[in-house]
N, CA, C and O of each residue as an XYZ file, in Angstrom:
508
protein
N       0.837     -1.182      0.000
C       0.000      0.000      0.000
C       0.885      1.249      0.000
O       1.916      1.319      0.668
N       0.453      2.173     -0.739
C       1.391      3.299     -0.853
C       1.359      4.309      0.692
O       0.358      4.110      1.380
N       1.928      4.889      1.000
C       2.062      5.607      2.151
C       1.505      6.929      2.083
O       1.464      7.650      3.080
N       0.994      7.351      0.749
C       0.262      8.642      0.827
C      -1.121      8.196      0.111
O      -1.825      9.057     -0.416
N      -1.492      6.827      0.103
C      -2.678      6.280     -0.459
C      -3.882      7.200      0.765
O      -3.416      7.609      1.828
N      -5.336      7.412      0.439
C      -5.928      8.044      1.299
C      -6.178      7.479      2.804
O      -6.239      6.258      2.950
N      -6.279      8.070      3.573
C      -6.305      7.531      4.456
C      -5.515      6.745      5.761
O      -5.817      6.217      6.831
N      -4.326      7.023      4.955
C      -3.472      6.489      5.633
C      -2.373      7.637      6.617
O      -1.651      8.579      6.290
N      -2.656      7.071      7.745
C      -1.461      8.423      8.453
C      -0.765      7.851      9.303
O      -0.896      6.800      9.931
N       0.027      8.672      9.268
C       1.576      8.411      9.703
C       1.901      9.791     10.392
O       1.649     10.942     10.035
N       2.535      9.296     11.481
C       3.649     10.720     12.454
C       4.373     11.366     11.762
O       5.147     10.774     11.009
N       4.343     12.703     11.806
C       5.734     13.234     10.803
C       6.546     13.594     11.820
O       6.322     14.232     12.848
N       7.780     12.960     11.269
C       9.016     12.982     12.393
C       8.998     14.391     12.897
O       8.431     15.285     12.269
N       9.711     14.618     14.198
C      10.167     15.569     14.807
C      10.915     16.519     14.599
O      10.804     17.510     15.320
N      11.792     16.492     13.658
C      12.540     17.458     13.128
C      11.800     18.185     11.938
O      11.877     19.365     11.594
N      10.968     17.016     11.338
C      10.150     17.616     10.481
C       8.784     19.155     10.697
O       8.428     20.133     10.039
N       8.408     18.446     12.156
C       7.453     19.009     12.788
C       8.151     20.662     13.573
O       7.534     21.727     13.573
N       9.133     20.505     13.995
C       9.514     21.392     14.567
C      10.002     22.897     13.231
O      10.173     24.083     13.515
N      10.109     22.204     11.773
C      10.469     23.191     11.022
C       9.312     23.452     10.613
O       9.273     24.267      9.691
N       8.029     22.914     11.091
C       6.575     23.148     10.245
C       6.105     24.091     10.831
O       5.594     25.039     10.234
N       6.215     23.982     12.468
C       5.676     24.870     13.182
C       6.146     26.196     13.368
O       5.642     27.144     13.972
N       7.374     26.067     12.637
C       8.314     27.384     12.997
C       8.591     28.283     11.668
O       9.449     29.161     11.578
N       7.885     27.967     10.886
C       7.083     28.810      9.790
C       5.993     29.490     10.571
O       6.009     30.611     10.062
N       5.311     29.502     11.240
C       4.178     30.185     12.298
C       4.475     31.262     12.327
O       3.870     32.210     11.827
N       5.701     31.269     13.071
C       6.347     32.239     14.017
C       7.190     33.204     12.747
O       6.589     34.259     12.543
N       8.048     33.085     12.157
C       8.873     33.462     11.472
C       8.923     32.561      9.829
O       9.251     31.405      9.564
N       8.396     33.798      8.887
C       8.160     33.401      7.494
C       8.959     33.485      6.762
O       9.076     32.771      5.767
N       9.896     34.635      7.189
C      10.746     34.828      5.996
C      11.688     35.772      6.684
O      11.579     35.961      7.896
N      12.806     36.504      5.813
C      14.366     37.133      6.337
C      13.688     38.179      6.895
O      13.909     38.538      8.051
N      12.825     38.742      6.131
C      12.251     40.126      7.249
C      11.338     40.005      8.138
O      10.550     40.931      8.327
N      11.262     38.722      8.924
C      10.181     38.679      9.853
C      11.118     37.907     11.149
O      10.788     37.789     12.329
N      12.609     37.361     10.353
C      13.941     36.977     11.306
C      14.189     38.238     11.740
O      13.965     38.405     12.938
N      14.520     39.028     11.227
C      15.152     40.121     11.518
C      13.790     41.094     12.505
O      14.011     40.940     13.706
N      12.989     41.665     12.345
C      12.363     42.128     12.558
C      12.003     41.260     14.267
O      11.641     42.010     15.173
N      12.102     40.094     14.507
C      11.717     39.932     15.766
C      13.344     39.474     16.727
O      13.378     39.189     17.924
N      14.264     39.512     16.001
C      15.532     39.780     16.729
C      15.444     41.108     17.201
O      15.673     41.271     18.400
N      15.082     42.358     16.324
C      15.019     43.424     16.616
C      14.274     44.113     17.554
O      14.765     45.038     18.201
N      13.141     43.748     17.684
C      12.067     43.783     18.555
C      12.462     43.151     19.937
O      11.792     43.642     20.845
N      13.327     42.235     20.339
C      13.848     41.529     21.433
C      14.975     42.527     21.917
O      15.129     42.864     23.091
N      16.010     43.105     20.472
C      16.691     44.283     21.256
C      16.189     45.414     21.663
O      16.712     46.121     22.524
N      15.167     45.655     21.087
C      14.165     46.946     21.811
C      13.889     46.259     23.428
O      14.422     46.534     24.503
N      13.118     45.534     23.169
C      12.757     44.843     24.787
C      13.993     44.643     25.670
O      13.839     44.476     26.880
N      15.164     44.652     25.139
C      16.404     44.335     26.273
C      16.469     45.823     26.638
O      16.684     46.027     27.832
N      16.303     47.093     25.724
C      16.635     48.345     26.253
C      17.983     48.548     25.252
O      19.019     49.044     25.695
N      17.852     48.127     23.917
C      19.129     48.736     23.409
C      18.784     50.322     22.940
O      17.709     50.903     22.789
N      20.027     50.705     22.796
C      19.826     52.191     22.104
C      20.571     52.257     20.607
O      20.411     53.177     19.805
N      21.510     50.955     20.381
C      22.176     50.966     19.077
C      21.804     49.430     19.030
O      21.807     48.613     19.951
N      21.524     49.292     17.872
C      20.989     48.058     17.431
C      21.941     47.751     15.639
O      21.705     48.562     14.743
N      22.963     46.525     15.350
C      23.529     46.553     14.209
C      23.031     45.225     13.796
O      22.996     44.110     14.318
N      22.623     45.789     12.568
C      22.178     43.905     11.988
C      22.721     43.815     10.492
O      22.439     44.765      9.762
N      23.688     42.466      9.815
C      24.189     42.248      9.074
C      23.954     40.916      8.585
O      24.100     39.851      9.184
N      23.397     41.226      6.886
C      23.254     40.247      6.456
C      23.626     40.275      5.624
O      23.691     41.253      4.879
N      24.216     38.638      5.341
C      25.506     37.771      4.431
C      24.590     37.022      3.758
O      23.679     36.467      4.373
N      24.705     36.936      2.613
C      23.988     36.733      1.014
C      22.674     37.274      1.179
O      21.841     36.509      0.695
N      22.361     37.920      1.493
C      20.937     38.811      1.528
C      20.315     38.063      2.847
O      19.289     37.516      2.444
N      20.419     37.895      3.726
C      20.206     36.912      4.732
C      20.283     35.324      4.500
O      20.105     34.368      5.255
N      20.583     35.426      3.305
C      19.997     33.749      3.000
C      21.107     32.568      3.723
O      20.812     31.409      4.015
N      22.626     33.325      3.931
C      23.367     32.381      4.835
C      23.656     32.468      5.902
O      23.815     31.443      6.566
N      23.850     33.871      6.520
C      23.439     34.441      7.901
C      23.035     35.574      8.406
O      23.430     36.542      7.756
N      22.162     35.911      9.653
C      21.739     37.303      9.381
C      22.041     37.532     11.277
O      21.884     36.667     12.139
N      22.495     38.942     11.470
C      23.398     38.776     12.587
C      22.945     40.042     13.283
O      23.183     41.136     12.771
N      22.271     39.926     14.485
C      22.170     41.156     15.057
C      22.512     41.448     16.444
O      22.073     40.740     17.350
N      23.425     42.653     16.710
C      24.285     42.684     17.795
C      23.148     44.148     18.341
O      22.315     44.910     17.851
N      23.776     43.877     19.572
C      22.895     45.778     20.335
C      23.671     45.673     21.836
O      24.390     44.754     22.228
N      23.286     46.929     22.557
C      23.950     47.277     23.427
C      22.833     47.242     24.857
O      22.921     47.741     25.979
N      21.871     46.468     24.236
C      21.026     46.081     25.300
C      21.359     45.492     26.563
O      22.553     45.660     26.814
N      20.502     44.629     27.780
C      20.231     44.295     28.787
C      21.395     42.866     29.009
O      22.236     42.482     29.822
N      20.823     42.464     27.789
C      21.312     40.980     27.558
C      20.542     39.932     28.275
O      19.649     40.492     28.910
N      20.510     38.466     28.463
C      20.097     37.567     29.024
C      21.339     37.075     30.193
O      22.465     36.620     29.993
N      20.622     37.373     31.444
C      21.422     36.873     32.584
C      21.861     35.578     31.924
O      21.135     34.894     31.203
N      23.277     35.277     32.280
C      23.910     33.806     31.926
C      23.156     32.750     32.454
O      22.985     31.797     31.693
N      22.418     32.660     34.137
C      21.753     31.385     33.969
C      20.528     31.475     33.243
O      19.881     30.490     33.600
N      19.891     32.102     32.451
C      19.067     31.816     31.598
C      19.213     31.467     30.101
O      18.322     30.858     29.509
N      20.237     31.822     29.562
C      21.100     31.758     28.161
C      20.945     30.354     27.843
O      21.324     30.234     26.678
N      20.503     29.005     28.390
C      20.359     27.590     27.641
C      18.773     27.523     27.666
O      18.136     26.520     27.343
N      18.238     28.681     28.078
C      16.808     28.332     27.675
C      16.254     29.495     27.235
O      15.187     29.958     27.639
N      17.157     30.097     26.191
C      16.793     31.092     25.575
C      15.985     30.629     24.109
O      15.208     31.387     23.528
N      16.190     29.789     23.822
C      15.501     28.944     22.292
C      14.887     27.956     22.789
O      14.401     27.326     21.850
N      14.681     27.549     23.615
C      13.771     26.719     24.393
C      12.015     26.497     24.048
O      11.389     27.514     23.753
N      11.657     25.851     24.072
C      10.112     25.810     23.677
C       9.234     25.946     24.476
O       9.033     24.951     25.172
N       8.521     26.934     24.687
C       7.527     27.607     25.796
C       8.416     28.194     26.931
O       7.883     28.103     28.037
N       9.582     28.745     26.917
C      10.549     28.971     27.546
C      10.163     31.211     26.895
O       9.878     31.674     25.790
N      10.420     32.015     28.522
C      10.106     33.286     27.615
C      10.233     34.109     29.453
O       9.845     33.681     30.540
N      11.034     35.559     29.021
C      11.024     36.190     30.870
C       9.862     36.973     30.662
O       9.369     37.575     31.615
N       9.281     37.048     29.332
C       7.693     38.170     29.213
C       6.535     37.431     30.077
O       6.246     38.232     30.965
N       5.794     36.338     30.207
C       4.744     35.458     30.628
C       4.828     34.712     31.399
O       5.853     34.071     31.165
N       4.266     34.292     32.407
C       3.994     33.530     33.278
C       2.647     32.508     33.279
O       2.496     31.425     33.844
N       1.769     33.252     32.457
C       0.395     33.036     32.968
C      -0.236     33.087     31.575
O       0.287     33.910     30.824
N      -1.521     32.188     30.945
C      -2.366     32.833     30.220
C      -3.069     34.521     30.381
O      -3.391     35.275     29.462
N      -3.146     34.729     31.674
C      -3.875     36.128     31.570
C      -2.910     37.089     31.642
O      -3.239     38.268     31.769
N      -1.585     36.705     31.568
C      -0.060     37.462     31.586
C      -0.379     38.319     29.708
O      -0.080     39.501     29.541
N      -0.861     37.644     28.785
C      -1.209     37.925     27.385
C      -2.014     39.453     27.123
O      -1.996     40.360     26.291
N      -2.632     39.149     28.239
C      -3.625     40.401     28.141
C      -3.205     41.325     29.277
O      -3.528     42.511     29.354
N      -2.480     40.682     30.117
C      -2.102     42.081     31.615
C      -0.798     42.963     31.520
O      -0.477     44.063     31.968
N      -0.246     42.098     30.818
C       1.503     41.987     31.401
C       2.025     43.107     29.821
O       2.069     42.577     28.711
N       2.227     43.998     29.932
C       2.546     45.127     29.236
C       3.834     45.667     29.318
O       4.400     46.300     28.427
N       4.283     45.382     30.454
C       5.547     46.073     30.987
C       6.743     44.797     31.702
O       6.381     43.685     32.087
N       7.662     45.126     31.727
C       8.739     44.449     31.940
C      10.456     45.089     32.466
O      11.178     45.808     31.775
N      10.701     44.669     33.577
C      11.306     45.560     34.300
C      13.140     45.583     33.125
O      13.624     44.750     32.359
N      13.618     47.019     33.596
C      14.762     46.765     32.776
C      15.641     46.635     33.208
O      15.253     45.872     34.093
N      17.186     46.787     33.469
C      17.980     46.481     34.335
C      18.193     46.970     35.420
O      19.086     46.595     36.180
N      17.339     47.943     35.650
C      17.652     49.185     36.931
C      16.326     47.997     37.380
O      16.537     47.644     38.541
N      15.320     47.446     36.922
C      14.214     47.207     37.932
C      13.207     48.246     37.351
O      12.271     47.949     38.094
N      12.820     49.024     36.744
C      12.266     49.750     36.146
C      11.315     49.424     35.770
O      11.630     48.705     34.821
N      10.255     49.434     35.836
C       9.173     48.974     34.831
C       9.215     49.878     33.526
O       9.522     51.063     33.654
N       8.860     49.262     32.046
C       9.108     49.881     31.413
C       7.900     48.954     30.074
O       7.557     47.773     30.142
N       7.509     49.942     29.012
C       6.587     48.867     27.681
C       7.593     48.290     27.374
O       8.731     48.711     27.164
N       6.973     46.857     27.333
C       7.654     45.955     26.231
C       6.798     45.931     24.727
O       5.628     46.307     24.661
N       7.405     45.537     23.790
C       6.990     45.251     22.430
C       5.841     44.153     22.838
O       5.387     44.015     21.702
N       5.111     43.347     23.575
C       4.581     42.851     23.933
C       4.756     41.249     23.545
O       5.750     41.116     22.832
N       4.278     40.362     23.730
C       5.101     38.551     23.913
C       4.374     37.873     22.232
O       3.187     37.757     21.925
N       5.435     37.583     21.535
C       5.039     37.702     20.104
C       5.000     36.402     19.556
O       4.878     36.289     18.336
N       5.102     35.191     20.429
C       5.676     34.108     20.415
C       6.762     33.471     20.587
O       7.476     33.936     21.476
N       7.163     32.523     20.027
C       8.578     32.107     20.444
C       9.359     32.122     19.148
O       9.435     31.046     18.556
N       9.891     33.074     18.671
C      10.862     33.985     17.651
C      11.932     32.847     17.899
O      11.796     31.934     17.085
N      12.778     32.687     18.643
C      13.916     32.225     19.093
C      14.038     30.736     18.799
O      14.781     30.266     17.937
N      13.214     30.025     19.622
C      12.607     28.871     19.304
C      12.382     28.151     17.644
O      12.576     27.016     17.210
N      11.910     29.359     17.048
C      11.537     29.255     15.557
C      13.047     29.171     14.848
O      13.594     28.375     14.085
N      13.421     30.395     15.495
C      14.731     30.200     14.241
C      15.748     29.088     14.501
O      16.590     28.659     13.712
N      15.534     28.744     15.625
C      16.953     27.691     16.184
C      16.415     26.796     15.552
O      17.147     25.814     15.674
N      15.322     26.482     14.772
C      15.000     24.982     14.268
C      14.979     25.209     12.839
O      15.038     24.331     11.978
N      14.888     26.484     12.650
C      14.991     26.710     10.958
C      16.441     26.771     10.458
O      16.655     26.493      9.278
N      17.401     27.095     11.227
C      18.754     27.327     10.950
C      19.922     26.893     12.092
O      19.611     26.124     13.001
N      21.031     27.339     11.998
C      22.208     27.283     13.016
C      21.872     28.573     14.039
O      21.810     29.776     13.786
N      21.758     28.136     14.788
C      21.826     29.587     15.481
C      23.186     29.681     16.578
O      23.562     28.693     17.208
N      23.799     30.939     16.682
C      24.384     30.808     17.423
C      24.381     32.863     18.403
O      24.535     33.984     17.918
N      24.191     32.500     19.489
C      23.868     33.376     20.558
C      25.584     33.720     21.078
O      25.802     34.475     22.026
């Protein structure tokens, strides 16, 4: 019996699944870039540099002078359901603000999904 005969289903592997879902999040080079960027706004950068090598298509690189991610959080920065914006379903609709390094409350760009997550499965990423 053929394997795409009707009716017939099958699991699509995991690696498969994880690049399906991460089209969701991030479609294309300007929607990579655009939510790297949006994460350096939320860290509190004031200079933000982003460089891309073959038009993004082999790497696209963005540095800033932001907050950064405390080191013990940095292995669950691409993490899946992993995020310092949310806590809570009603965090979606409450949670607006996010403290900055002083402790500050301050707007965030608000919680856009998991950007990070997406690209680490679409490409190499390296932090």
């Amino acid at each position: 019996m053929c394997r795409w005969a009707k009716g017939f289903i099958v699991p699509i592997a995991q690696n498969e699944v994880k690049r399906i879902v991460s089209g969701q999040s991030v479609t294309d080079i300007s929607s990579a870039v655009k939510e790297l960027v949006d994460n350096a706004l939320d860290s509190g950068a004031k200079s933000i540099n982003i460089r891309l090598f073959n038009q993004g298509l082999d790497v696209i690189e963005v540095s800033d002078d932001g907050s950064g991610v405390p080191s013990h959080s940095r292995p669950l920065m691409a993490m899946k359901h992993a995020t310092s914006k949310i806590r809570s379903f009603n965090d979606l609709y409450e949670n607006n603000f996010i403290p900055d390094q002083n402790s500050t409350p301050r707007q965030n760009l608000g919680f856009r999904g998991e950007a990070l997550f997406c690209l680490a499965n679409t490409g190499v990423m390296d932090i």
